[in-house]
C-alpha positions in Angstrom: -75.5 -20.3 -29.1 -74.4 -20.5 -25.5 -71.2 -21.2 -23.8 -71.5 -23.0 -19.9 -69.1 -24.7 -17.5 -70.7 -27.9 -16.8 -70.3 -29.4 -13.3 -66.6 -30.8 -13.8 -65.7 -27.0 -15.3 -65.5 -28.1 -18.8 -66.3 -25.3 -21.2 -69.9 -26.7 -23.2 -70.9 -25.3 -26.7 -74.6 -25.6 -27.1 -77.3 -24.1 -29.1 -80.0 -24.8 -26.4 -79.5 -23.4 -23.0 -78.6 -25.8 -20.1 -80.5 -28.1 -18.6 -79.9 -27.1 -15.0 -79.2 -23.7 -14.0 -78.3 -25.3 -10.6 -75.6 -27.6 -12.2 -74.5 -25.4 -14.4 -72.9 -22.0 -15.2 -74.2 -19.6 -18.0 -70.9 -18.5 -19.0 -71.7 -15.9 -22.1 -74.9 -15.7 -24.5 -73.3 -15.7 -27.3 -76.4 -14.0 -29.7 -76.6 -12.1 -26.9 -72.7 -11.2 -26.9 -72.6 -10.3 -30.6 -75.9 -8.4 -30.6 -73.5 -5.7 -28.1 -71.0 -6.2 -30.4 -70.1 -7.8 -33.4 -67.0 -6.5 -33.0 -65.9 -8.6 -30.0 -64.1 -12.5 -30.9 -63.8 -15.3 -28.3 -60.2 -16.1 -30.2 -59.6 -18.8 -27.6 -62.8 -20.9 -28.6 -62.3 -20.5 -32.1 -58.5 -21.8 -32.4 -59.4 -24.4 -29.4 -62.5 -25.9 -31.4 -60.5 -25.7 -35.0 -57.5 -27.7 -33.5 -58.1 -29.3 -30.4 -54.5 -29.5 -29.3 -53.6 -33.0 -28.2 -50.5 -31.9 -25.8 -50.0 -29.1 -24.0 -47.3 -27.7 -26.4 -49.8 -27.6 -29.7 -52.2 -26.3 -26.8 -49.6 -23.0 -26.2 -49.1 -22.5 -30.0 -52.9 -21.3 -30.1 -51.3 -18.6 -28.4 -48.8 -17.6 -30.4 -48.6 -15.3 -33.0 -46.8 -13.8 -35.8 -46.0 -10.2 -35.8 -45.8 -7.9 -39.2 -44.5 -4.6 -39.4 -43.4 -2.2 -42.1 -40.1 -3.4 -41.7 -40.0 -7.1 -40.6 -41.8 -9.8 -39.6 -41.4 -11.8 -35.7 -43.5 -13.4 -33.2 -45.0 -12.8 -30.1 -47.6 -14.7 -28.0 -50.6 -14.0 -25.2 -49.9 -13.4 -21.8 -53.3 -12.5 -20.5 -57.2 -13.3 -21.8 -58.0 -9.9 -22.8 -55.7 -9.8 -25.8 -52.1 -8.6 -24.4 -49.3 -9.9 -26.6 -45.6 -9.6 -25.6 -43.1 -9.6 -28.6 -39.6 -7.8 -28.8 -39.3 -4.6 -29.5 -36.4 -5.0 -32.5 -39.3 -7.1 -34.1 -41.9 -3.4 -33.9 -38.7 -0.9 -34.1 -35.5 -1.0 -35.9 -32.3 -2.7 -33.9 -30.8 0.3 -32.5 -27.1 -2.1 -33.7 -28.9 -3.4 -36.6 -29.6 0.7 -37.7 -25.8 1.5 -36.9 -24.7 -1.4 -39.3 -27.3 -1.0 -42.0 -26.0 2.8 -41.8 -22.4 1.9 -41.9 -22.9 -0.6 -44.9 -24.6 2.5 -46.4 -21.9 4.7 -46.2 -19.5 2.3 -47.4 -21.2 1.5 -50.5 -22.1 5.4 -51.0 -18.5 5.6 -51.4 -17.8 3.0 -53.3 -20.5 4.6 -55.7 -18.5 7.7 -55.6 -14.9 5.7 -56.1 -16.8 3.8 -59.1 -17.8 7.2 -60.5 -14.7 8.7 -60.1 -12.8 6.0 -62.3 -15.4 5.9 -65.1 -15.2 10.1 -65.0 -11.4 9.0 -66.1 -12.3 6.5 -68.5 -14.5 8.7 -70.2 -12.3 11.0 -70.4 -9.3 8.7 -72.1 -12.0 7.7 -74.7 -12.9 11.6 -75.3 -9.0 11.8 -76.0 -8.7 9.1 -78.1 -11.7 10.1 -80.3 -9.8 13.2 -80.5 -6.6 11.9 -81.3 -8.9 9.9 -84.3 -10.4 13.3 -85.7 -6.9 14.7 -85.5 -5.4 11.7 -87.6 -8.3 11.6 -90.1 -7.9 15.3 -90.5 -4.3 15.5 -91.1 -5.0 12.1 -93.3 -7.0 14.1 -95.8 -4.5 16.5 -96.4 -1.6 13.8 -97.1 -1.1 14.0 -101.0 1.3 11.0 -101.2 -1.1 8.4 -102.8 1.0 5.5 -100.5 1.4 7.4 -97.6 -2.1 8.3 -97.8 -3.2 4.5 -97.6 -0.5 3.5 -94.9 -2.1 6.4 -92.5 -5.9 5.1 -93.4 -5.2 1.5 -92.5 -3.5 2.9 -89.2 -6.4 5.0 -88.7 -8.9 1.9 -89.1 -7.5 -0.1 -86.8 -7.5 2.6 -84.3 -10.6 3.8 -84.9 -12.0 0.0 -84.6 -10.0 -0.6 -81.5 -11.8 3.0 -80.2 -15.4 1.4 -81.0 -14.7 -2.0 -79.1 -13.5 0.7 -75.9 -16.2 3.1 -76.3 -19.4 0.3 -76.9 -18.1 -1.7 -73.8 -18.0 1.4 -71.7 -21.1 2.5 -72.9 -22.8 -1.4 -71.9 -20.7 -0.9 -68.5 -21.5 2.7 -67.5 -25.6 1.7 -68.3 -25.3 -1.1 -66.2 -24.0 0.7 -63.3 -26.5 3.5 -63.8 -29.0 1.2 -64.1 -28.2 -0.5 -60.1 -27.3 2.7 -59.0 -31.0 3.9 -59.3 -32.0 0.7 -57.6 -29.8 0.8 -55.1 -30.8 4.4 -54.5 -34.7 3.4 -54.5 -33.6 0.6 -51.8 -31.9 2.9 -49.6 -35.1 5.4 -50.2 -37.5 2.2 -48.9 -34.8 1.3 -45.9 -34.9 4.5 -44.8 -38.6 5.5 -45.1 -39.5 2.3 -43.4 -37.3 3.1 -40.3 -38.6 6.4 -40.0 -42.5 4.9 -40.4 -41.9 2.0 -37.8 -40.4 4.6 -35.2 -44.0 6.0 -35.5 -46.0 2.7 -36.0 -48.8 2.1 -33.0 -50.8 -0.7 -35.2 -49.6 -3.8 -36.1 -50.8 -6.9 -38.0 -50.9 -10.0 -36.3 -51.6 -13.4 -37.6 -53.0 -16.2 -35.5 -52.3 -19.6 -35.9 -55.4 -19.7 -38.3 -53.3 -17.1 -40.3 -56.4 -14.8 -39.7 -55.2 -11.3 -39.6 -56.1 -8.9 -36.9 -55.0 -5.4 -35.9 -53.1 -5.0 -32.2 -52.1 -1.5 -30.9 -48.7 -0.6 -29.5 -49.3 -0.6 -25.5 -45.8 -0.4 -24.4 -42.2 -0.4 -25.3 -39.6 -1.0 -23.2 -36.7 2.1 -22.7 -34.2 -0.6 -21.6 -35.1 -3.7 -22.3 -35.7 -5.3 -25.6 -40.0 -6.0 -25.1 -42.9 -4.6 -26.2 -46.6 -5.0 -25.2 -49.5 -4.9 -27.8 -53.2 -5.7 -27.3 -55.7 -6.9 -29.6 -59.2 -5.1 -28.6 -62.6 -6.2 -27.9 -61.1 -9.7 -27.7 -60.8 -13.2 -25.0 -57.6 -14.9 -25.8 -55.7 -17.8 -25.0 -52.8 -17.1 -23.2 -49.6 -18.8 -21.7 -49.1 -19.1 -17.9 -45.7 -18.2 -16.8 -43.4 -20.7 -15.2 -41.3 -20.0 -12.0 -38.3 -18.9 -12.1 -37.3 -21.1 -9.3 -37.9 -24.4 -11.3 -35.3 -23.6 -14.0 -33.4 -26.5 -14.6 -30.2 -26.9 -16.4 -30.9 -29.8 -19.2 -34.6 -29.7 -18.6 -36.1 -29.8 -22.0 -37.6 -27.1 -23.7 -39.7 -25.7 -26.8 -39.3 -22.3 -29.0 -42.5 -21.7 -30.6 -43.1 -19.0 -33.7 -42.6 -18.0 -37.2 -39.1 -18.9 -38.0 -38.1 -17.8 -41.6 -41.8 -16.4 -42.6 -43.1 -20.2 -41.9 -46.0 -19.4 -39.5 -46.6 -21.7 -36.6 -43.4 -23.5 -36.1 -41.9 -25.9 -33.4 -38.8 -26.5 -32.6 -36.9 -28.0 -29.6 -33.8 -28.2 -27.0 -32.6 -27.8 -23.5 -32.0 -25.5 -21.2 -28.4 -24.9 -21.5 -28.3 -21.8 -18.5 -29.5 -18.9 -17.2 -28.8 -15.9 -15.3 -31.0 -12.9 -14.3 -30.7 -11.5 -17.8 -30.8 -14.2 -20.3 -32.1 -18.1 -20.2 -29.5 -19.8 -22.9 -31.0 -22.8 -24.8 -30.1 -24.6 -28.0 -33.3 -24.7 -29.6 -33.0 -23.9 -33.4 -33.9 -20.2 -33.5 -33.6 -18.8 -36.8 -34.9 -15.1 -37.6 -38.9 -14.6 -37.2 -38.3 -16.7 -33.9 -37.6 -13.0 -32.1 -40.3 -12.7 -29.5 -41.9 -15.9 -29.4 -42.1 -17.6 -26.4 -39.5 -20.4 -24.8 -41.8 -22.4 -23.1 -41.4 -25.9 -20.7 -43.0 -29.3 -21.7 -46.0 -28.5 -19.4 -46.8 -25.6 -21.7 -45.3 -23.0 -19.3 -43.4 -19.9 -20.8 -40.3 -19.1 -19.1 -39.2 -16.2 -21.7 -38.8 -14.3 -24.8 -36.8 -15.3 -27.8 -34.4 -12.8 -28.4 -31.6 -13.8 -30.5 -28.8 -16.4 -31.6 -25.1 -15.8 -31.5 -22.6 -18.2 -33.5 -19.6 -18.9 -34.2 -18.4 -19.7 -37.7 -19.9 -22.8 -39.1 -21.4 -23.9 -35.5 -25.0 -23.8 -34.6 -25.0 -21.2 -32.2 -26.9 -20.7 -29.1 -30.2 -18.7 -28.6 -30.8 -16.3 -26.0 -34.5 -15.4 -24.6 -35.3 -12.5 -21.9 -37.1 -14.3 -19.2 -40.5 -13.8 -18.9 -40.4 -12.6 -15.3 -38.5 -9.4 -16.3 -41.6 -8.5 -19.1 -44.2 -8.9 -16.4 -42.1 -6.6 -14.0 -41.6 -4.1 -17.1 -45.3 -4.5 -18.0 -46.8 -4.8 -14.3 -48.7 -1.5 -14.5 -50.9 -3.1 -17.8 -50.9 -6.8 -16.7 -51.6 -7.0 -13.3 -55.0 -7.7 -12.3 -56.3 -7.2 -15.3 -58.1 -11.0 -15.3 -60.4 -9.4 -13.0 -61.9 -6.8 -14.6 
């Protein structure tokens, strides 16, 4: 099979050569590519020939992609051909404030384990006494020798004795109950904690592509002070998303978050730009957790940044924040730049 640029610089798809070697531009053998390696995917034809995109937004969804790690799942998307992807780094590493919280929700109900503990320890300990306050009475019953007496004392002891078995079976039910969740609880915390300490140590990821095909990226870089992270599919060409200036931001111009909101891989949804500053670009595009590290991108297809996070108040919608895409290329400069022409 080969792939050519005809003389209007559309990409061709043919199993015979081209005609014209004059008119035309051998591209990439392809037999001849996969004979090197079979290793090595041209993602960009395969998700451009399996959806031809009819706009340019569906066009910059073939680059985006969803993220899994052994704690979470997010999004991310292309920024160059040769496979670099550009995702959060929350999305690859535990929140640093999402940690603290999870901690501190830990602790609390630790103690309230202990406080729950402590009270059953007391309840036990009244039915211990009032089983002994029962042996006691039946003891002292058997040595009565007043025949009425006798009877009086053994239908007070039933009634106690029945009143101790409805207390005792319902704190038995209760106490293996809350055995029971503690041991999951304590499993839970086991998993919340192992996972942490594997994704501080994670350098391969899973990425899905808009074809939910699964393919492994490796860590490239994460960011000390800001909340990015660079991966890179290998052996790889990939579609990618051009950057837009930061000089054409426009307050109320109309924009797009793409990515896997809410595990729902390859989702769309849309807003305005509601403001920016050198920091964050504010829109009120519905982004709803799996968003984090997709791009924010113009109606031309252009991203302008990374999907961060939402902040609301109460019942109100809230507003999404995303990192402008500038500030990742200036984090990432050393890996991105030039690299289209190697």
């Amino acid at each position: 099979m080969y792939i050519f640029k005809d003389k209007s610089g559309r990409t061709v798809i043919s199993d015979s050569p081209p005609d014209s070697a004059e008119t035309t531009e051998i591209i990439k053998d392809k037999s001849a590519r996969s004979s090197r390696s079979s290793r090595f995917r041209d993602i960009e034809i395969d998700l451009t020939q399996k959806y031809r995109p009819k706009n340019d937004i569906e066009k910059a969804s073939l680059s985006t992609v969803t993220v899994k790690t052994s704690i979470s799942q997010g999004s991310g998307f292309f920024i160059k051909e040769k496979g670099y992807i550009l995702t959060n780094k929350h999305v690859l590493r535990m929140d640093k404030a999402e940690m603290k919280k999870t901690e501190e929700t830990i602790g609390r109900m630790d103690q309230g384990i202990e406080d729950d503990q402590a009270a059953m320890a007391v309840e036990e300990r009244q039915l211990n006494g009032m089983k002994t306050v029962l042996e006691d009475h039946k003891r002292s019953i058997e040595r009565m020798t007043d025949p009425n007496a006798k009877k009086t004392a053994l239908q007070n002891y039933q009634r106690e004795s029945e009143r101790y078995d409805f207390y005792e079976a319902r704190f038995r039910k209760r106490k293996g109950e809350f055995e029971e969740k503690i041991a999951k609880y304590r499993q839970g915390k086991g998993d919340i904690t192992r996972k942490a300490r594997m994704a501080e140590q994670d350098r391969k990821f899973v990425v899905l592509l808009k074809d939910k095909t699964a393919l492994e990226a490796n860590l490239v870089s994460i960011s000390n002070d800001q909340d990015l992270a660079l991966l890179r599919i290998e052996r790889c060409k990939s579609p990618y998303l051009q950057s837009g200036a930061a000089n054409e931001l426009v307050q109320g111009m109309r924009v797009f978050a793409i990515g896997s909101p809410l595990g729902d891989v390859d989702s769309v949804s849309s807003g305005v730009l509601s403001g920016y500053d050198p920091d964050y670009i504010r829109t009120d595009a519905r982004i709803s957790p799996g968003n984090s590290g997709g791009p924010l991108i113009t109606a031309d297809g252009k991203v302008i940044g990374i999907n961060t996070m939402k902040r609301m108040a109460g019942k109100f919608e809230g507003m999404g924040f995303a990192i402008p895409v500038t500030k990742a290329l200036q984090e990432f400069s050393k890996y991105l730049t030039g690299i289209d022409k190697d």
